[in-house]
C-alpha positions in Angstrom: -98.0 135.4 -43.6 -98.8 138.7 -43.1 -98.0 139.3 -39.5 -94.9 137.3 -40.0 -93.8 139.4 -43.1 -95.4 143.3 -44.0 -94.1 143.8 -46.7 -95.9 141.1 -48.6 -99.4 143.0 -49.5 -100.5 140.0 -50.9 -101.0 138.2 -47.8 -103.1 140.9 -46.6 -104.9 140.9 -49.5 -105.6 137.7 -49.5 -106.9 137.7 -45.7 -108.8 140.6 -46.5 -110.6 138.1 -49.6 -111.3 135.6 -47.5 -113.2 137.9 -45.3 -115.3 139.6 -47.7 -116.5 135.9 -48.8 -117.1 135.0 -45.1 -119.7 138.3 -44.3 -121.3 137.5 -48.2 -121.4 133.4 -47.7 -121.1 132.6 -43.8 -122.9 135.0 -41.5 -126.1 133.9 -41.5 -127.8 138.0 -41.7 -130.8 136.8 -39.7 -131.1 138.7 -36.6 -129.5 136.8 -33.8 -128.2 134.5 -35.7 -124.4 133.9 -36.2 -122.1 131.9 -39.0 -123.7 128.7 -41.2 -122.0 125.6 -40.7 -120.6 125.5 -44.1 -121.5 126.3 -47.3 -121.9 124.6 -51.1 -119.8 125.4 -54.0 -122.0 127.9 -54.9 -121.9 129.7 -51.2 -125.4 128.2 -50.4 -125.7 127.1 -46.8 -125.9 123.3 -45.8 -128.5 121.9 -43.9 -126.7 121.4 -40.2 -127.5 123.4 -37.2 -126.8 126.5 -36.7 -125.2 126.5 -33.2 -124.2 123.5 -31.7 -121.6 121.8 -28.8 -118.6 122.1 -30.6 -118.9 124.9 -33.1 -120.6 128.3 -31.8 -118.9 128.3 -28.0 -115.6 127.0 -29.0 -114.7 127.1 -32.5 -116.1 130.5 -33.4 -115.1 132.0 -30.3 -111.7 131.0 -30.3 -111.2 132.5 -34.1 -112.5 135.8 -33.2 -110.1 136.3 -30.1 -107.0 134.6 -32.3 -108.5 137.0 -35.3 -108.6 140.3 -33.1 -105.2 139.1 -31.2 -103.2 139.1 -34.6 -105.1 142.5 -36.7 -105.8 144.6 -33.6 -103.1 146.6 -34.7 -104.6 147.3 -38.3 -108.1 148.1 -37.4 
């Protein structure tokens, strides 16, 4: 929302929530290590695998590159 429209803080705001949740809930702070799975209710990490096929080369990958491609210009 934000990219498509400035002027609307609140967008920002809100993509700037989400990632402040993400470094306190996702990335696992081990060294090495990268993001959990998914986490409970309460932000507590489930018990699947930390890397695997589908998630770590692709998923996480492909969000970082999208992530830097569209806020680039605001770091």
């Amino acid at each position: 929302g934000y990219q498509k429209n400035p002027r609307e803080l609140r967008y920002l705001e809100a993509a700037e929530s989400v990632w402040e949740y993400i470094k306190a809930h996702l990335i696992d702070q081990r060294e090495g290590s990268e993001w959990f799975w998914a986490v409970d209710a309460e932000g507590k990490p489930l018990p699947k695998p930390i890397v695997e096929p589908w998630k770590c080369p692709y998923h996480n990958g492909r969000m970082c590159m999208e992530a830097v491609k569209r806020l680039g210009n605001l770091i």
